[in-house]
MMTF fields as JSON, N, C-alpha, C and O atoms, coordinates in Angstrom:
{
  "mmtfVersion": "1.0.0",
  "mmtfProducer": "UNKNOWN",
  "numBonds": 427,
  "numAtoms": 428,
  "numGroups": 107,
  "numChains": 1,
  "numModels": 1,
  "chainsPerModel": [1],
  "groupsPerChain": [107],
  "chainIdList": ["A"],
  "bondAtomList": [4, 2, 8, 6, 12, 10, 16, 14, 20, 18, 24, 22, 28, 26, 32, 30, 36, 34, 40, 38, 44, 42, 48, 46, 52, 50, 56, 54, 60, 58, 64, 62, 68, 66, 72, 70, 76, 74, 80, 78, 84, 82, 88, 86, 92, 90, 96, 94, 100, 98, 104, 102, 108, 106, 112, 110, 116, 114, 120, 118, 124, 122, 128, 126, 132, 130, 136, 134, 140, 138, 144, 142, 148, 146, 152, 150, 156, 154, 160, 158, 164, 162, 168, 166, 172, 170, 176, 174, 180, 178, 184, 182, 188, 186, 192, 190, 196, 194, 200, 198, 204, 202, 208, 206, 212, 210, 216, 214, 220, 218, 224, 222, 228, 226, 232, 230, 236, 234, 240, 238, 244, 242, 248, 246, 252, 250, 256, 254, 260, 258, 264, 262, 268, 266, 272, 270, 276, 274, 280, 278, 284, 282, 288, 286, 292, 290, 296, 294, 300, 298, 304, 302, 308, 306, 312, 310, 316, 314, 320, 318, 324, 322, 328, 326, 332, 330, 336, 334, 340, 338, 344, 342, 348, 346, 352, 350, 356, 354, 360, 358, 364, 362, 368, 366, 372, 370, 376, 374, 380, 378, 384, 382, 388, 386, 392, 390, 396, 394, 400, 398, 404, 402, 408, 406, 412, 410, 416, 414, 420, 418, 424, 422],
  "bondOrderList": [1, 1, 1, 1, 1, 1, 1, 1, 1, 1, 1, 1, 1, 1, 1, 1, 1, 1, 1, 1, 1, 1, 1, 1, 1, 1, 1, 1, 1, 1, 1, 1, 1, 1, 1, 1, 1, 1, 1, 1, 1, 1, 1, 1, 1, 1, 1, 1, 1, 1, 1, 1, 1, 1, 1, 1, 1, 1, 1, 1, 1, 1, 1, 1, 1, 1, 1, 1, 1, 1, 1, 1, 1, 1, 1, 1, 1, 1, 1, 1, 1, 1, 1, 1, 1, 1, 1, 1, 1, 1, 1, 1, 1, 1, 1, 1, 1, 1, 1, 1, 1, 1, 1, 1, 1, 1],
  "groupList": [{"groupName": "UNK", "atomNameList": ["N", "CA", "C", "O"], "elementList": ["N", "C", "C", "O"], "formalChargeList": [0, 0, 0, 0], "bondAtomList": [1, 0, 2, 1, 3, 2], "bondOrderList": [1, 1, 2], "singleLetterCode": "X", "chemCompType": "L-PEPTIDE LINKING"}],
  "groupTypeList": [0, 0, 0, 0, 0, 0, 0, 0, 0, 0, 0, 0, 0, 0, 0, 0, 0, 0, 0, 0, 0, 0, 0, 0, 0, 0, 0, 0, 0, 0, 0, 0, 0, 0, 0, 0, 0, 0, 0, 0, 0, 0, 0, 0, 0, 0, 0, 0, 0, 0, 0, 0, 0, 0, 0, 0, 0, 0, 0, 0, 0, 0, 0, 0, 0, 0, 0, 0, 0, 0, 0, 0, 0, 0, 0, 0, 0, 0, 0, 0, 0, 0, 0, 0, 0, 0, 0, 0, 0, 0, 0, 0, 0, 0, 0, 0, 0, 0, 0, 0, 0, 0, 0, 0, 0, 0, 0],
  "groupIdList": [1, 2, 3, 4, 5, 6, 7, 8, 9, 10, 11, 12, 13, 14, 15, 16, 17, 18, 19, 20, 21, 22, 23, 24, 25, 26, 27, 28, 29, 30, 31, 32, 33, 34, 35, 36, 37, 38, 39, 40, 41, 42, 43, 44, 45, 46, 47, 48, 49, 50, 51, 52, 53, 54, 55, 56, 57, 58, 59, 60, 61, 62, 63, 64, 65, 66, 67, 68, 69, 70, 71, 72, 73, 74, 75, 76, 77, 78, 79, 80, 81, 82, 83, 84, 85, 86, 87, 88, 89, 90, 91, 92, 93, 94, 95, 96, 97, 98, 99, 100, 101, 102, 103, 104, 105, 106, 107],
  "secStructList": [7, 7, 2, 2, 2, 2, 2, 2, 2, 2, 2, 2, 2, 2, 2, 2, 2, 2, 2, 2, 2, 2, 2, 2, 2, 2, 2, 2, 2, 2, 2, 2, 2, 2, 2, 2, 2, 2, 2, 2, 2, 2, 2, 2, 2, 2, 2, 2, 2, 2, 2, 2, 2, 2, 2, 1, 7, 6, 6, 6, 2, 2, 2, 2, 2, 2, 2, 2, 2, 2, 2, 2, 2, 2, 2, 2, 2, 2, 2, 2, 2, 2, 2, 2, 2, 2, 2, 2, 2, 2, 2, 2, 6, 6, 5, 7, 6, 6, 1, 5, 5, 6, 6, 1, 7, 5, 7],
  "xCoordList": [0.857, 0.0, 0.9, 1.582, 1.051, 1.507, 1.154, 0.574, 1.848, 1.499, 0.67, 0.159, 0.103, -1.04, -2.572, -3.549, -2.645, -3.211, -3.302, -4.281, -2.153, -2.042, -2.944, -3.824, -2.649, -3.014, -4.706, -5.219, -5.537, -7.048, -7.461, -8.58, -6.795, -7.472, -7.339, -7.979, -6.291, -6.86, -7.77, -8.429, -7.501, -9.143, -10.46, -11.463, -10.604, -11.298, -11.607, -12.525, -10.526, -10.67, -11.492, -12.582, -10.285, -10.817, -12.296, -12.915, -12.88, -14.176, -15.011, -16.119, -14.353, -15.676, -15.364, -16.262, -13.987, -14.282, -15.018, -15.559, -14.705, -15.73, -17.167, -17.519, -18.076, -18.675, -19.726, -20.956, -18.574, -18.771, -18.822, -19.482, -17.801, -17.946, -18.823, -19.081, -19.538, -20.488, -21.933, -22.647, -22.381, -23.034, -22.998, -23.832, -21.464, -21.125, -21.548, -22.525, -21.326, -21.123, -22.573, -22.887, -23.665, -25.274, -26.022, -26.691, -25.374, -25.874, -25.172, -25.643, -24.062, -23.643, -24.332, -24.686, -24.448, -25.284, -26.424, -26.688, -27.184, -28.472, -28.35, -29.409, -27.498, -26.866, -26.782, -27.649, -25.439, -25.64, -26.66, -26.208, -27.739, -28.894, -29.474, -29.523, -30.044, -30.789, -29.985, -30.543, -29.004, -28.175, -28.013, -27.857, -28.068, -28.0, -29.54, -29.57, -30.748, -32.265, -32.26, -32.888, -31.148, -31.567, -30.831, -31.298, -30.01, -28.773, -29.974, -30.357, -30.543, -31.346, -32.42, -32.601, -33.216, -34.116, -33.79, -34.343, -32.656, -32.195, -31.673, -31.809, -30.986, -30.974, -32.378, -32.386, -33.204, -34.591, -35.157, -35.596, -35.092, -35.597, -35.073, -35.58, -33.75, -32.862, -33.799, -34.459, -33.911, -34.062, -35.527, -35.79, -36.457, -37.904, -37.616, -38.484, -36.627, -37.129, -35.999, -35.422, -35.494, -34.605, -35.515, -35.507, -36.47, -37.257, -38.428, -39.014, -38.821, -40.06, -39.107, -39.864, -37.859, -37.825, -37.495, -37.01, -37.762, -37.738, -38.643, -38.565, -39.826, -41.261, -41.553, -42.046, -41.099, -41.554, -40.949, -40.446, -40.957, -40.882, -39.972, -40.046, -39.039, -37.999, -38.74, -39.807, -37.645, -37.366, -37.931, -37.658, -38.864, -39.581, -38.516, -38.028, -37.849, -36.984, -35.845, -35.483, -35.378, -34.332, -34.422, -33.583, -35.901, -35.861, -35.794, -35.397, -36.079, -36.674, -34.849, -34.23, -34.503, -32.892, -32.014, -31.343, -32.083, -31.873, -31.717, -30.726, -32.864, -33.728, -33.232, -33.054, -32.944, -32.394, -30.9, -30.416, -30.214, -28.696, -28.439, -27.51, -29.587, -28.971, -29.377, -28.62, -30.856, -30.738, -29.761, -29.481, -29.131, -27.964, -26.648, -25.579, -26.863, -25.195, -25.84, -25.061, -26.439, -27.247, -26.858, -26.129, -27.195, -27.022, -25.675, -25.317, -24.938, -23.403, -23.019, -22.094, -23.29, -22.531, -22.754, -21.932, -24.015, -24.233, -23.604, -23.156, -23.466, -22.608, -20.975, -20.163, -20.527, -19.01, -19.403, -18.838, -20.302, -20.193, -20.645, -20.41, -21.282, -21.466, -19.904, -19.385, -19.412, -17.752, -16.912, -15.872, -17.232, -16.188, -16.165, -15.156, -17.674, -18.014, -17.307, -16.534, -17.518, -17.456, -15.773, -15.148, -15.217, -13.498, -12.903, -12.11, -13.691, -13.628, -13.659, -12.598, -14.938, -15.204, -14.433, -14.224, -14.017, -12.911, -11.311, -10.483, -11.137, -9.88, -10.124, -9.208, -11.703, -11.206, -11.027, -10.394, -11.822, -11.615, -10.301, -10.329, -9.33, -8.165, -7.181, -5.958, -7.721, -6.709, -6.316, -7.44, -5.61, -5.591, -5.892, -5.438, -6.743, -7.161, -5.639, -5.64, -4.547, -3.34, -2.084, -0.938, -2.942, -2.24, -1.532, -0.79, -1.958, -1.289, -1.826, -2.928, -1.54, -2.246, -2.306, -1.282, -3.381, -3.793, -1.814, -1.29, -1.453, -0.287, 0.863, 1.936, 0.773, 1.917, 2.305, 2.672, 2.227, 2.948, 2.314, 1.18, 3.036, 2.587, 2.335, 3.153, 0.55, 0.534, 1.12, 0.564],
  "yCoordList": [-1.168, 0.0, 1.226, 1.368, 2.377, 3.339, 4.409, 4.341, 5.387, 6.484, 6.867, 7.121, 7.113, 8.17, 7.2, 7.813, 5.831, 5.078, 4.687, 4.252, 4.968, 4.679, 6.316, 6.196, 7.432, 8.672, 8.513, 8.893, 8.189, 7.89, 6.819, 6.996, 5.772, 4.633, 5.188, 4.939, 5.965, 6.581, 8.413, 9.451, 8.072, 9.509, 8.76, 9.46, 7.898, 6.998, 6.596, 7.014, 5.65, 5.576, 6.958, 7.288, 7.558, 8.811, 9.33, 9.872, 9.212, 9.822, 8.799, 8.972, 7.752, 6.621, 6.801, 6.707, 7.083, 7.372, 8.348, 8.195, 9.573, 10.907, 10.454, 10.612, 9.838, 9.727, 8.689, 8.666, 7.731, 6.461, 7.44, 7.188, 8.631, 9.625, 10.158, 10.198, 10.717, 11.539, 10.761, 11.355, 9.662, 8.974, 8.347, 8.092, 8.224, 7.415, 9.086, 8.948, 10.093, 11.439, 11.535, 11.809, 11.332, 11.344, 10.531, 10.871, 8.992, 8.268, 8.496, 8.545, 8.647, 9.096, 10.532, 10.711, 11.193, 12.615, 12.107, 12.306, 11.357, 11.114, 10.115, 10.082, 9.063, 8.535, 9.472, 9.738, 9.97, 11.302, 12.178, 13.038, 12.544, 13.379, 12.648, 13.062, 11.176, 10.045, 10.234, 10.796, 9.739, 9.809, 11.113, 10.909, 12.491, 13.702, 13.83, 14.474, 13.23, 13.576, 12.448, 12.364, 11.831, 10.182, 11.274, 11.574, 11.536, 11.993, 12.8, 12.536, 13.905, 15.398, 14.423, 14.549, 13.558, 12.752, 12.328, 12.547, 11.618, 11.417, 12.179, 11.836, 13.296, 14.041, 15.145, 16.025, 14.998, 15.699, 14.489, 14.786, 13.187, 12.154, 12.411, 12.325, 12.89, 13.077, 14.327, 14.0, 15.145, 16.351, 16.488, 17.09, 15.529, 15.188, 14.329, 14.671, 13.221, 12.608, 13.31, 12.389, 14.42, 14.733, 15.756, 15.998, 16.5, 17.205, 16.981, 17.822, 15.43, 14.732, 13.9, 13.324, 13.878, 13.217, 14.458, 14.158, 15.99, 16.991, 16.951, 16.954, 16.9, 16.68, 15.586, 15.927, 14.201, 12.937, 13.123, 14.196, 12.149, 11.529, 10.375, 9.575, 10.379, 9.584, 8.004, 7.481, 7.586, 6.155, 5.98, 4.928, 7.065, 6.892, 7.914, 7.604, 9.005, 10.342, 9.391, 9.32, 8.682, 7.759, 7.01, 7.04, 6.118, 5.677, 6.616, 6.226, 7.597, 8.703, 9.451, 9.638, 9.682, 10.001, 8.782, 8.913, 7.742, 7.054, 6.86, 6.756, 6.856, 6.854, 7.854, 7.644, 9.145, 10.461, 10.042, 9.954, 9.825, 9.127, 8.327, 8.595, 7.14, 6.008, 7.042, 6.919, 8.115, 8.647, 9.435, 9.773, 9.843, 10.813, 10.082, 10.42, 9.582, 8.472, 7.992, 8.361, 7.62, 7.423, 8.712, 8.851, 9.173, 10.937, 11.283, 12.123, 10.79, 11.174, 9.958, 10.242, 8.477, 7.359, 7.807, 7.47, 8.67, 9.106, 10.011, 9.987, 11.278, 12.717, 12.01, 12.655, 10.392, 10.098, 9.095, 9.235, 8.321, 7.829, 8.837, 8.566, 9.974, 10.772, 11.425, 11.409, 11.867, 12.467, 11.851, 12.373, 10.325, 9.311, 9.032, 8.645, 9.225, 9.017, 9.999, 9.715, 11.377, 12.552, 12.509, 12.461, 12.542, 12.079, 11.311, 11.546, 10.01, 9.262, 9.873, 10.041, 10.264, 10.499, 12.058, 12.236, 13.077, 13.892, 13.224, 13.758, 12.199, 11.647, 10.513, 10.097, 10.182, 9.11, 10.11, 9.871, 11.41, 12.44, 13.236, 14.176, 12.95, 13.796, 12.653, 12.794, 11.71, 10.834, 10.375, 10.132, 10.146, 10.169, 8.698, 7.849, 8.434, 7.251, 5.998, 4.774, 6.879, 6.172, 5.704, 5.255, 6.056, 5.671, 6.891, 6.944, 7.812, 9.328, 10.101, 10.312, 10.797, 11.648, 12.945, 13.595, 13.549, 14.813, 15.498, 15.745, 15.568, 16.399, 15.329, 15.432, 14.437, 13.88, 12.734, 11.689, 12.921, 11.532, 10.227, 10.156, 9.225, 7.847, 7.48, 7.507, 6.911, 6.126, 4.914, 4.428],
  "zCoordList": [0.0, 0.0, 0.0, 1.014, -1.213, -0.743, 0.567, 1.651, -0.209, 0.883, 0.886, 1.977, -0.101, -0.525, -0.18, 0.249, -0.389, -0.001, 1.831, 2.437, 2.293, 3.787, 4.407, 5.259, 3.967, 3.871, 3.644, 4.697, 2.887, 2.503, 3.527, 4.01, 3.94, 4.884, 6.566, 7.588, 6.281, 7.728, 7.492, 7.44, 7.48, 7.084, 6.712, 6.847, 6.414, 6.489, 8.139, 8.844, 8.489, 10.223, 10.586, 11.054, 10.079, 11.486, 11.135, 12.051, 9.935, 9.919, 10.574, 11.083, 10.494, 11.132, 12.582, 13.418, 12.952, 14.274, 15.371, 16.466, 14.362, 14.29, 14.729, 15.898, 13.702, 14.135, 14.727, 14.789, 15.188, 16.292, 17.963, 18.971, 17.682, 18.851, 19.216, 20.419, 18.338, 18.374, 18.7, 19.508, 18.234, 19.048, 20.549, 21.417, 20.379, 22.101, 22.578, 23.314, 22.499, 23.448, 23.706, 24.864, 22.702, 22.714, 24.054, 25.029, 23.364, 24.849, 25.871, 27.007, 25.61, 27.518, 27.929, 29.095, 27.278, 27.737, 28.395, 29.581, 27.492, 28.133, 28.943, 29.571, 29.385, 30.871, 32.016, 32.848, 31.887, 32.504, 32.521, 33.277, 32.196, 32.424, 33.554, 34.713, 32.982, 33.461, 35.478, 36.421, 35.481, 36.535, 37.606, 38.81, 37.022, 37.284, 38.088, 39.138, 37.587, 37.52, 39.257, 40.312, 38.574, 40.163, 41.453, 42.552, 41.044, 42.253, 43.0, 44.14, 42.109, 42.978, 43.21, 44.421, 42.812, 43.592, 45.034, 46.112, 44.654, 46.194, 46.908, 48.082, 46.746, 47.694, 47.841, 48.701, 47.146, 47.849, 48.911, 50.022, 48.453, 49.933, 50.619, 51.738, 50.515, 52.043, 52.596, 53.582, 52.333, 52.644, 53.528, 54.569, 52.489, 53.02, 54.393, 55.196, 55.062, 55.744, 56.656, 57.233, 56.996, 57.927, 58.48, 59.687, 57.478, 57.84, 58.606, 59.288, 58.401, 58.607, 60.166, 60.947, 60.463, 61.407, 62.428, 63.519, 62.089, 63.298, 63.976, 65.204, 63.246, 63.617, 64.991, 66.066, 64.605, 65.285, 66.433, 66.767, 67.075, 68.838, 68.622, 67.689, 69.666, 69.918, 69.474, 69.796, 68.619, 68.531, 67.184, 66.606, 66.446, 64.881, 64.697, 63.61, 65.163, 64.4, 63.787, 62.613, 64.902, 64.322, 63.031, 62.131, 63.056, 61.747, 60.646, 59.548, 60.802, 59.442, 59.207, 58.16, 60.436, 60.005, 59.402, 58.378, 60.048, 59.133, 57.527, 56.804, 57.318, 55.903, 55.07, 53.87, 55.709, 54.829, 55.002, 53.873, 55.711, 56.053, 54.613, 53.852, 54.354, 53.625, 51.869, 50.906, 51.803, 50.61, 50.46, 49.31, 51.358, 51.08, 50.799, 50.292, 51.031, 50.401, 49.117, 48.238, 48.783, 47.299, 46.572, 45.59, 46.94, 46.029, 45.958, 45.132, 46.656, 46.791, 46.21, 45.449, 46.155, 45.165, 43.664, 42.812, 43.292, 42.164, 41.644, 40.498, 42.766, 42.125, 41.864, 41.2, 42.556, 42.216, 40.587, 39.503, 40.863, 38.94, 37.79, 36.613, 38.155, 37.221, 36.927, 35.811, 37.866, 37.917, 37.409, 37.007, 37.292, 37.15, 36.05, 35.46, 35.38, 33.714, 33.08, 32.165, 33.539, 32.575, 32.393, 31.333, 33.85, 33.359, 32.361, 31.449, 32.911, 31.64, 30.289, 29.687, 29.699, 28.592, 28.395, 27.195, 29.131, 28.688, 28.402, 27.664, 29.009, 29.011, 27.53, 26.821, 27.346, 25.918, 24.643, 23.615, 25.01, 23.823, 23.567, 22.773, 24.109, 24.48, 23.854, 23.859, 23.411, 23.044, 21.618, 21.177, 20.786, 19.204, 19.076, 19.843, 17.984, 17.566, 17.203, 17.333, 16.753, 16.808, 18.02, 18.0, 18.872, 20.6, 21.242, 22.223, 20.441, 21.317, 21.812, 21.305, 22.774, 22.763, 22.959, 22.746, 23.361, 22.557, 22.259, 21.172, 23.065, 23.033, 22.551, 23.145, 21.663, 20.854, 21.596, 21.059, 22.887, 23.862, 23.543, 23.07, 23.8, 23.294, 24.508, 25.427, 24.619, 25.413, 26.089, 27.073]
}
């Protein structure tokens, strides 16, 4: 294969990689949305049952703190895989389809 031929098969790659990207970036957005929508869910349960256990009488406050205790770590395991994704996916875009990356270094 010449040069000029080695030159066309990767521009080739790279357009198919283009836009193999651009779909992966679509569904992870809407992962991440999906995930973003769970996190503030759970931290509004937290919020509802810490509020709902000021109210009560010893020995039910406990359960209800509880309850906001275990949604609030829910909401916080979420705000770390949402963080953990987006790194990810800034760190797979930063990288050259030929093992380098963004800045020339070889993986």
């Amino acid at each position: 294969m010449g040069t000029p031929a080695i030159g066309r098969e990767l521009g080739k790659q790279s357009l198919v990689r283009r836009r193999w990207e651009k779909l992966m970036d679509a569904s992870t957005e809407n992962i991440l949305e999906f995930l973003e929508q769970n996190e503030k869910w759970w931290e509004q349960a937290a919020v509802t049952c810490e509020r709902t256990a000021a109210d009560l009488a010893h020995g039910e406050k406990e359960v209800w703190q509880l309850m906001g205790a275990v949604y609030r770590e829910r909401a916080e395991k979420h705000a770390q895989i949402i963080e953990r994704l987006r790194q990810d996916g800034d760190r797979a875009r930063s990288q050259d389809p030929r093992g380098l990356e963004s800045d020339g270094a070889r993986r």
